[in-house]
N, C-alpha and C positions, 0 to 999 in steps of 0.2 A: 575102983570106979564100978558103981552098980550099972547094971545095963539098962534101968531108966534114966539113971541121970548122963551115963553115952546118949545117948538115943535124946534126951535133952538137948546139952551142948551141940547134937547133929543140926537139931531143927531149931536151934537160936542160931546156930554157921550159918544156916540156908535161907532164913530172914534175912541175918545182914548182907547177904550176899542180892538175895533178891531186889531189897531198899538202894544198894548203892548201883543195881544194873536199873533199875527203871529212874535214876538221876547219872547215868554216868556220865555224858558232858560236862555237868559244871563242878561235880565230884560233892558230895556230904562230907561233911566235919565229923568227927568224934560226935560232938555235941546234939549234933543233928541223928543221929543213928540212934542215940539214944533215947532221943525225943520219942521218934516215931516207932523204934521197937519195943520201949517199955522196959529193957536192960537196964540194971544197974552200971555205973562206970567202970570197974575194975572189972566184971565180967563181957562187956559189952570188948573194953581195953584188951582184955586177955583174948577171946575170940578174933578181934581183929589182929592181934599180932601174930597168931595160926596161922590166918588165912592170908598174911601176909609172906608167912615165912615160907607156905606151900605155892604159892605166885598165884592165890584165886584171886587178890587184891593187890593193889598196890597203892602209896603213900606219897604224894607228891611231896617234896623237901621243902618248900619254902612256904605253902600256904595248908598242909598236912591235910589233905583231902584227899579223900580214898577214890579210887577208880579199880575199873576191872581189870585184872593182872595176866600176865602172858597165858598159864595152864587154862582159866576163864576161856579166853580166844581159843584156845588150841582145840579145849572140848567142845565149844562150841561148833566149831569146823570139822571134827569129825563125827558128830552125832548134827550134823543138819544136812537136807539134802544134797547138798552141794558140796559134799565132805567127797566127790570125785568130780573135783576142779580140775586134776591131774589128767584124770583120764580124758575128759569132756577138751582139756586144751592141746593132749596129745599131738593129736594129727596139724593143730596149726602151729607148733612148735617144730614138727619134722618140715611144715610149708614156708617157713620163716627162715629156716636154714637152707634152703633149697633155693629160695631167689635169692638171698643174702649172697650166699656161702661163709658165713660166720657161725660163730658160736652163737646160740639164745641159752635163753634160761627162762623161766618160771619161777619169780618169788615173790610165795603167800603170805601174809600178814598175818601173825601171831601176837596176838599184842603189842609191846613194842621191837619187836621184831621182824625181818624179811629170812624167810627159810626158805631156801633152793627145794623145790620140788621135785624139778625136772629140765633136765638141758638136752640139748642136739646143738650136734656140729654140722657145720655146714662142706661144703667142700674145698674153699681154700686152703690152701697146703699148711699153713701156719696154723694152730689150734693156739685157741686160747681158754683152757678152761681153768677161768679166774676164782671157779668155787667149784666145791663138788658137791654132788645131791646130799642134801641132810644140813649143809652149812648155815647155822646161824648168827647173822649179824644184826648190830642197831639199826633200828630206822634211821636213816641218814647216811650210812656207809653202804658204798656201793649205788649204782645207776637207779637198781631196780627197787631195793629200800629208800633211798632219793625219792624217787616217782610218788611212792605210796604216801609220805611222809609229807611233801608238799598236799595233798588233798587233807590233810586232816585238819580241825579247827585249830584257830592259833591255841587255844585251851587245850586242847587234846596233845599237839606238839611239844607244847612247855611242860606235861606229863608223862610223855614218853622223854624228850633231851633231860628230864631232870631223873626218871630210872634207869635214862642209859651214860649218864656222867662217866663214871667211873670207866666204862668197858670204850666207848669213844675215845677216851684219852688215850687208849691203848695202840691204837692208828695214827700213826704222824703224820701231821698236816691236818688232820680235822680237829676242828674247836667249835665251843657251840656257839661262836660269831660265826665262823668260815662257813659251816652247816646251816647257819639262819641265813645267811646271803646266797646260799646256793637255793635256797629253799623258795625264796622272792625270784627267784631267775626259773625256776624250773616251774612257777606257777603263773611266771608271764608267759613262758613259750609252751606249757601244756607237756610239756617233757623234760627229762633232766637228761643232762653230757657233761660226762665229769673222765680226766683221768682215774685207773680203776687205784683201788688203794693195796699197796705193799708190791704190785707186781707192775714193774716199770717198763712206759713206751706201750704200756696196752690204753685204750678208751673204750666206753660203756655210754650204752643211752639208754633210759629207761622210760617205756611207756604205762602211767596207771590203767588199771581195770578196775571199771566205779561200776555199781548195781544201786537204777536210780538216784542215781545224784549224789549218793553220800558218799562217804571217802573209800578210796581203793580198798579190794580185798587181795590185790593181788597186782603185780606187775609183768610187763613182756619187760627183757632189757637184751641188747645185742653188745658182747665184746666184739675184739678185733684188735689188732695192733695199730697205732695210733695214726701211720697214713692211709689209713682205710677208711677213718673215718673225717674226712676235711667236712667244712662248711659245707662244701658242693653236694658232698654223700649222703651229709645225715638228713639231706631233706627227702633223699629218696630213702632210706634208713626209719625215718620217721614216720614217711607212709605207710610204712609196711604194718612196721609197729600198731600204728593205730588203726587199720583195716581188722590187723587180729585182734586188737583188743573186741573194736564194736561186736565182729562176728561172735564173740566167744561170751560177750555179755547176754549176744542174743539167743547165743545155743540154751543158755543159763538163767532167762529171763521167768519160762515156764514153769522151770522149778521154783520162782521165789516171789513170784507176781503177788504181792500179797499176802509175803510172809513175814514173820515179827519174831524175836524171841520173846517166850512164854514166859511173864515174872512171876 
């Protein structure tokens, strides 16, 4: 390969990458990509199966329209101002476990995934730490992937449940009925409470963090062993929850009041 025609193929990637982020809600077709980039099929094809297979894109199964894939989000999150989410939620993660006494967590939204950022324990004697920092799961498994996963549009869900098929099945007890009904329940009560998955007799509540309206970039979620958390609790559980959330959108508000990614 000559180093114009690298240099080519970079800046056809970065078209079609560009095309499919300023439609990514209702996701472009093959067909459509090549409308508007001017690509031929087989090279427009070849380029998206790259970008597919490095996760800048991703391919929904049943109606094959492209959306932006997990690395898309990640770089995203780390090259925009708000790429220390971590640090900026810090101190109400230490104040969460403090009135709690439970474990929290912090987990960010990576495409379709929730990654544990950051946890504190609280002071009750029992520890539950259900994941450890760095742990990636599907949106849907777990409180705090829960959380996020009900604010997204049913369009965006049915693209994330159809990239995380395969890795979901791998959790017993979750299917993408059982996921879709917990999904209607945790967006009528503004929160999700689920038993945690694979570590038995613990429960998880997850609260979203929405910037402006649109769907969560991130969740509060509190474990606990399962009589900790009754009907009675989780309303005081759930306030907490949602006091940090508001603060931490507002600590976070400044840096993005009017800000857009650049296509």
């Amino acid at each position: 390969m000559t180093e114009r025609s690298g240099t080519q193929s970079l800046e056809r990637g970065i078209a079609l990458l560009r095309d499919v982020a300023s439609r990514n809600r209702e996701g472009p077709k093959l067909v459509d990509l090549i409308s508007s980039t001017g690509l031929d099929r087989s090279t427009a094809h070849r380029l998206l199966k790259c970008l597919v297979a490095e996760q800048m894109l991703m391919q929904t199964e049943d109606d094959k329209r492209y959306h932006l894939g997990p690395l898309s989000f990640y770089l995203g999150l780390m090259g925009s101002e708000q790429g220390d989410l971590r640090d900026t939620a810090a101190s109400l993660l230490t104040a969460i476990a403090d009135e709690t006494g439970d474990t929290v967590f912090l987990m960010v939204r990576v495409g379709v995934e929730a990654i544990c950022a950051d946890r504190r324990a609280g002071h009750y004697p029992i520890k539950t730490f259900v994941v450890d920092v760095g742990t990636r799961r599907p949106l849907g498994i777990g409180a705090g992937g829960m959380a996020i996963l009900s604010t997204l549009s049913d369009t965006e869900m049915d693209a994330a449940m159809d990239a995380n098929t395969d890795r979901i099945a791998r959790f017993p007890g979750f299917t993408d009925e059982s996921i879709r009904k917990t999904v209607a329940v945790t967006r009528r009560h503004g929160y999700s409470m689920m038993d945690v998955p694979v570590v038995t007799g613990v429960r998880a509540i997850g609260y979203p963090i929405c910037l402006s309206g649109g769907p969560a970039i991130a969740a509060f979620s509190i474990a606990a062993i399962a009589p900790r958390i009754t009907s009675q609790r989780s309303s005081f559980l759930v306030k907490v929850l949602q006091s940090a959330s508001t603060e931490l959108v507002k600590r976070l508000a400044p840096t993005h009041q009017g800000s857009r990614i650049p296509l």
